[in-house]
PAFIGU-881514 format. One line per 2 residues: number of its first residue (from 1); for each residue x, y, z of C-alpha. Coordinates in steps of 0.5 Angstrom, whole numbers, padded with zeros to 4 digits. Layout:
BEGIN
NUM = X:Y:Z; ...
END
This chain:
BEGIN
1 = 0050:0020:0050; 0045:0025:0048
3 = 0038:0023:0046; 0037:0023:0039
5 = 0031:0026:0039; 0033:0033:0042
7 = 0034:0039:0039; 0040:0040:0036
9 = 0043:0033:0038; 0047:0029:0036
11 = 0046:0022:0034; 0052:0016:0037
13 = 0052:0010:0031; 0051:0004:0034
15 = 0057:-0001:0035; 0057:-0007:0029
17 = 0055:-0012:0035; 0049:-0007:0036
19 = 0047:-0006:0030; 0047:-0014:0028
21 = 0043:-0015:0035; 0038:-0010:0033
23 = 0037:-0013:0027; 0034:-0020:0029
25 = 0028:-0016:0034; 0023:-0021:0032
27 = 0015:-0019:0033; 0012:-0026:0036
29 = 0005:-0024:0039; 0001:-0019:0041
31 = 0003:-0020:0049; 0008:-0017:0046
33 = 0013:-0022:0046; 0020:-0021:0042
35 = 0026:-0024:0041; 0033:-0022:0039
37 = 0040:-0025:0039; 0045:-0021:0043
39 = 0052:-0021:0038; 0059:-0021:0042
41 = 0060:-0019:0049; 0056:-0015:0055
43 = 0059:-0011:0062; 0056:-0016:0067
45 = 0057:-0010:0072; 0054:-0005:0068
47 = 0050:0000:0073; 0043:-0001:0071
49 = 0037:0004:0074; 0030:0001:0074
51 = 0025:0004:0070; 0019:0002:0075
53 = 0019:0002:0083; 0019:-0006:0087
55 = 0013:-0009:0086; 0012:-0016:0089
57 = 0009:-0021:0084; 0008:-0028:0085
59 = 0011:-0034:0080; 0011:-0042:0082
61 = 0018:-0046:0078; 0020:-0053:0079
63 = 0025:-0058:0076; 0023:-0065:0073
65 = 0029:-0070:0072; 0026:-0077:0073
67 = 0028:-0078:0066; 0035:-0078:0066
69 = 0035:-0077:0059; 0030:-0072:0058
71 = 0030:-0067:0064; 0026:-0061:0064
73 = 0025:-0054:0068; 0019:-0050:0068
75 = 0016:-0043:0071; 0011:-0038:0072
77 = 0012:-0031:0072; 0007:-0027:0076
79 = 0007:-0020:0075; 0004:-0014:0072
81 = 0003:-0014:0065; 0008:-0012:0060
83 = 0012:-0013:0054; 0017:-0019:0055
85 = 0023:-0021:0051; 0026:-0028:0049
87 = 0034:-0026:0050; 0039:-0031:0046
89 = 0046:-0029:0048; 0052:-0032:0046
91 = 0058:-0027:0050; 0065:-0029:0048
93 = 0067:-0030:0056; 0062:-0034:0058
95 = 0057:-0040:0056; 0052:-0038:0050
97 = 0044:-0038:0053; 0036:-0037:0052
99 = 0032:-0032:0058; 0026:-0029:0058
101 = 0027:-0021:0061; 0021:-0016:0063
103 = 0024:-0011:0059; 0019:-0006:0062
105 = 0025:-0005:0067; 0029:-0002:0062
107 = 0023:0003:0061; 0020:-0001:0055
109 = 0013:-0001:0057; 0010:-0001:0051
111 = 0009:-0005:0044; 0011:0001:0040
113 = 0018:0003:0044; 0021:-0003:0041
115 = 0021:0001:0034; 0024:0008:0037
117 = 0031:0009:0038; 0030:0011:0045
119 = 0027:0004:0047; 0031:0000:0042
121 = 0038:0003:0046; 0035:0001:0052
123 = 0035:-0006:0050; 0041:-0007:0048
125 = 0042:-0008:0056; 0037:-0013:0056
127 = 0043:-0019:0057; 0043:-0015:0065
129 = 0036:-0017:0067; 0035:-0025:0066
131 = 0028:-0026:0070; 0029:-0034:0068
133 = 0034:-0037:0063; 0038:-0043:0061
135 = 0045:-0043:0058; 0048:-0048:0054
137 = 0051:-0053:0058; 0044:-0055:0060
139 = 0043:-0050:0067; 0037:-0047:0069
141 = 0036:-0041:0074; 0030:-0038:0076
143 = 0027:-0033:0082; 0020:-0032:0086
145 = 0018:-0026:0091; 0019:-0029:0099
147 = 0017:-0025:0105; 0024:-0023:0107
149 = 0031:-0025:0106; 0036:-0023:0109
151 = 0044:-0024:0106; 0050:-0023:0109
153 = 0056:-0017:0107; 0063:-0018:0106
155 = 0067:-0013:0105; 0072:-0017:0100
157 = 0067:-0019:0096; 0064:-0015:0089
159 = 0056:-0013:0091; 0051:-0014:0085
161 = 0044:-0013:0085; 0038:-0019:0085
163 = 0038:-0021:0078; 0044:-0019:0075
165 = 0047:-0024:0080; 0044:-0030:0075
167 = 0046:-0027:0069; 0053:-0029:0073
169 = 0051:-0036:0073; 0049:-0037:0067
171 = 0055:-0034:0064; 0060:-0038:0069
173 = 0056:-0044:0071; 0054:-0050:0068
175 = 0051:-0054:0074; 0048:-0053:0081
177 = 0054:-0053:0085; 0059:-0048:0080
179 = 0051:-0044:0081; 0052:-0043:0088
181 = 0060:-0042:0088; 0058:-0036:0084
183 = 0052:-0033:0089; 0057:-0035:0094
185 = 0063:-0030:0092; 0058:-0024:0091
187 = 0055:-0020:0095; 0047:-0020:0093
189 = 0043:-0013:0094; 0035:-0013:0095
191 = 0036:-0005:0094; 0032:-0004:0087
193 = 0027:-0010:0088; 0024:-0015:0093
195 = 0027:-0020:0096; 0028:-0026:0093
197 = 0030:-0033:0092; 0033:-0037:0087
199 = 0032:-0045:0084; 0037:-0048:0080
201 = 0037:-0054:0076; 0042:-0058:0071
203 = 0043:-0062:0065; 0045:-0068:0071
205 = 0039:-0068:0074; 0041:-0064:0081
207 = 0038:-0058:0083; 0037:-0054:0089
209 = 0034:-0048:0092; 0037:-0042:0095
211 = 0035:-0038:0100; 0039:-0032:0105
213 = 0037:-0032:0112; 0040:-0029:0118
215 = 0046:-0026:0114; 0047:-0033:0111
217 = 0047:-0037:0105; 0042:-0043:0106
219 = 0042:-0048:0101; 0036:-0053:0099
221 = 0038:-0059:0095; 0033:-0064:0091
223 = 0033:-0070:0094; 0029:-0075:0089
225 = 0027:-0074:0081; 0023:-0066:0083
227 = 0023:-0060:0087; 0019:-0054:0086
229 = 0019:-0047:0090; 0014:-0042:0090
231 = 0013:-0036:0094; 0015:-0038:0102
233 = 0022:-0039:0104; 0023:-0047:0105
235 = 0028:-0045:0112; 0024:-0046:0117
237 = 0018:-0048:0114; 0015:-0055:0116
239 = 0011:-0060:0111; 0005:-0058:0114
241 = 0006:-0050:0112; 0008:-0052:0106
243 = 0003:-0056:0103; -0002:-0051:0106
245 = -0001:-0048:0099; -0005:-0050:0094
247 = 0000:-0048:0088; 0006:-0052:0091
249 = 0001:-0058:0094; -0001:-0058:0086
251 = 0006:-0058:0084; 0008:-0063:0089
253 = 0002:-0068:0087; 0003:-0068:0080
255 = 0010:-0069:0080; 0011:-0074:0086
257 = 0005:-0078:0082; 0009:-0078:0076
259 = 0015:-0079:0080; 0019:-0073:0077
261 = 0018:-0076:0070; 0015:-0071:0066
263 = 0014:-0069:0058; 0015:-0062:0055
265 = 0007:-0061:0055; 0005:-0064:0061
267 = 0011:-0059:0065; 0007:-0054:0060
269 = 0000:-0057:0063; 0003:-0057:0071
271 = 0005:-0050:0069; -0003:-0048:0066
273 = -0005:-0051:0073; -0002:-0048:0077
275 = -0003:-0041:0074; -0006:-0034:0077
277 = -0009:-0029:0074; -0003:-0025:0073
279 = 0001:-0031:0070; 0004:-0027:0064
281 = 0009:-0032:0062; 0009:-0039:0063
283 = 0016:-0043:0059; 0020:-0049:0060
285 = 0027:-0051:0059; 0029:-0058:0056
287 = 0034:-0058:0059; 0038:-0064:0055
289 = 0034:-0063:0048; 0035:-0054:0049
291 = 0028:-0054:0047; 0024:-0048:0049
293 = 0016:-0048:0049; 0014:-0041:0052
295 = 0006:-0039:0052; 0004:-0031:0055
297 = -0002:-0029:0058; -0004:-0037:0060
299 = -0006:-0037:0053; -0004:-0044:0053
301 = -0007:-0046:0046; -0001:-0042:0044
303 = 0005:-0044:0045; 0012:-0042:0041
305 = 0017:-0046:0040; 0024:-0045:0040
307 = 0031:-0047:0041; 0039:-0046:0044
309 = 0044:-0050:0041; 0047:-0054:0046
311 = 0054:-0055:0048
END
């Protein structure tokens, strides 16, 4: 497609879905934080080329499901700071779901860009880039920065990058066990970004972590009422190591002490406490209730609220 603002070129008219997306972008803070719902159907495998070079970045996530009833997943995204966007999707293959996508991957780096062709062209790709989402069936996944992983390669199988393998999750899977089985029938490549490692959470009360070591697909399960994960590999990591750091010995203290019961606004205040100075959004999923509650910047007196109509 030729850009529309070059001399002489020709403007494409965009589809009825994307026309319909488009006109639900909504301004909701300075950040920026926006919102859009994402009408009809996406190619999951469709080639994005990130906009910025790998960065590391930090992030700390835990699931709370000792109350069986009201099960919650919270995260912290660490990064530098650009405009996120809030994604509802409902494609026509898969479950319907909420994420949250650093947008500045799709080279918008600015509040003005959401507002020009070039960059609201470049958000029509946003369902490809999940940073953390929950869908419909009360699934949570989200990711954090380790010093190595290394995956395995099959020949067999497709290969997909780090994060369009959640958008796969969230749209194949509805608990931990069908989110493991769709990282298992890809290939995941760490090319465009750092290595990683993923958490999964579900409406049941399961969740696991995820984590690629010698080749090898290793997963972690949770084994009481919580888990939590931040930026170390758990294998071959000892207790000892792992309450050496302070964002998961704080993590791991409140929700032990609360035996992983936790309201919407205590997952909110575990998250205040275990910010960073480069926190740029700190959100969690009610996991049953399809609540959101999402504050940027560690602006915790500000926190939005919205909702996914569960399943």
């Amino acid at each position: 497609m030729q850009d529309s603002r070059a001399p002489g070129a020709v403007r494409q008219p965009l589809s009825p879905d994307h026309a319909a997306s488009l006109a639900t972008l909504r301004k909701v803070d300075d950040h920026p934080l926006w919102t859009m719902n994402f009408r009809g159907g996406y190619d999951p495998f469709a080639t994005i080329v990130p906009a910025l070079p790998p960065t590391a970045f930090g992030c700390s996530l835990f699931s709370a499901h000792g109350d069986p009833a009201d099960p919650v997943f919270g995260r912290n995204f660490d990064f530098d700071h650009h405009p996120a966007l809030l994604l509802f999707a409902s494609p026509p293959n898969g479950h319907a779901s909420v994420s949250m996508v650093d947008v500045s991957y799709l080279g918008v780096r600015s509040d003005a860009e959401f507002t020009t062709d070039a960059g609201r062209k470049a958000l029509l790709k946003a369902p490809l880039l999940p940073f953390d989402g929950m869908n419909a069936k009360g699934l949570v996944v989200g990711m954090a920065t380790v010093p190595e992983a290394e995956p395995g390669f099959d020949a067999k199988r497709r290969t997909v990058g780090s994060i369009r393998v959640m958008r796969l999750a969230l749209d194949e899977a509805a608990t931990v066990d069908e989110a493991i089985a769709v990282f298992e029938r890809y290939n995941v490549d760490f090319t465009d970004g750092p290595p990683l490692h993923y958490m999964f959470s579900d409406a049941g009360g399961r969740s696991a972590i995820v984590e690629f070591v010698d080749g090898e697909t290793v997963v972690r399960r949770g084994q009481g009422p919580w888990q939590a994960m931040v930026n170390f590999a758990f294998a071959g990591s000892t207790e000892q190591s792992r309450l050496a750091d302070p964002r998961y010995r704080a993590a791991g203290e409140t929700l032990e002490g609360a035996k992983g019961r936790l309201t919407a606004e205590q997952a909110m205040g575990l998250l205040d406490r275990v910010r960073q100075s480069h926190t740029q959004w700190s959100i969690v999923y009610g996991q049953k209730s399809g609540e959101l509650r999402l504050a940027t910047g560690r602006r915790y007196d500000t926190v939005h609220r919205f909702r996914l109509a569960m399943d």
